[in-house]
N, C-alpha and C positions, 0 to 999 in steps of 0.2 A: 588545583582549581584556582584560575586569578579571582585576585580581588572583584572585579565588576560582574562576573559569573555569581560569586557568592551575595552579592547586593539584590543581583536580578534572581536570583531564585533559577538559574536556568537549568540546571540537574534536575530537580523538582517537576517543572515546568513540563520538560521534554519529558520525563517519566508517568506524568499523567495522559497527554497527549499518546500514548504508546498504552495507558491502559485503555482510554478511551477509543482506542482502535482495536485493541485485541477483544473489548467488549461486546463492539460491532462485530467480527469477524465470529464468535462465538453465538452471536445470535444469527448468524445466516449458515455455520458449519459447526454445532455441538460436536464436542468429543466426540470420538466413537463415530460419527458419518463418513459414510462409504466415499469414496471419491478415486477418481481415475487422475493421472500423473498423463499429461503429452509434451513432450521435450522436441524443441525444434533442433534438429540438427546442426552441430556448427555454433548452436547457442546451449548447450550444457550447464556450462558452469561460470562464474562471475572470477572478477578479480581474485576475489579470496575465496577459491574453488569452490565454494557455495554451491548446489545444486539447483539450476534454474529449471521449472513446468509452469505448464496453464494446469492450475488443480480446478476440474469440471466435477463441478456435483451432480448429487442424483439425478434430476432434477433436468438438467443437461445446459445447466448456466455456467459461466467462469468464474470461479471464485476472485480472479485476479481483474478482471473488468470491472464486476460490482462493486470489489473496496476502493479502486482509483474514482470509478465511479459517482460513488457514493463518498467521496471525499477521503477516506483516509490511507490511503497512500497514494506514491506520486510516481509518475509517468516519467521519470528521467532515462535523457540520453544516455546517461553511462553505460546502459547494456543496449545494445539492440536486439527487437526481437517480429517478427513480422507486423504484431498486431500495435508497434508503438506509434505512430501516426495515430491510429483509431484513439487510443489509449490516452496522448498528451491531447485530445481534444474533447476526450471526459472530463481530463481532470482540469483543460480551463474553464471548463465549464461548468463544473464545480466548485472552483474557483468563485467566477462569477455569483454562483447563485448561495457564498458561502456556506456551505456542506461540508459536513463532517467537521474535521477537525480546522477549516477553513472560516468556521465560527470563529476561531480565537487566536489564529493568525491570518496576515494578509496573504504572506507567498511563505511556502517549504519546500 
């Protein structure tokens, strides 16, 4: 860790930020809820063979719209996937309306 990481607290920092979003994601998909997996063809898997889906809940919302949505996670180009257009203009617009973790940062 440099020196200016350990001034700023940013291990810390970013470890909160990451509880605060798994908090969120827990209160819209408890343990234990049922959910369907749909994998766009041709988009599988990431960089580091990660398994990429849209996880639909019961319910028959995206769980992956709602948290970009709802501010906590981000809508990056790195992977493309059909719905990314739709996707980076949740999250500037969450952005804008500081949401989610967008309370206590400006950009991520």
């Amino acid at each position: 860790m440099v020196e200016d990481e350990k001034k700023l607290h940013t291990p810390e920092f970013l470890l909160g930020l990451g509880q605060h979003a798994h908090k969120f994601v827990l209160s819209i998909a408890p343990v234990g809820t049922s959910v369907t997996l749909q994998i766009e063809i041709g988009n599988e898997l990431d960089h580091y063979k990660r398994h990429l889906a849209y996880v639909i809940l019961p319910d028959g919302s995206c769980l992956n719209e709602t948290i970009v949505a709802n501010g906590y996670a981000r809508a990056t180009g790195d992977y493309y996937c059909a719905e990314l257009p739709k996707y980076q203009a949740l999250q500037l617009r969450a952005m804008q309306k500081k949401q989610g973790l967008f309370k206590y940062i400006s950009r991520i």
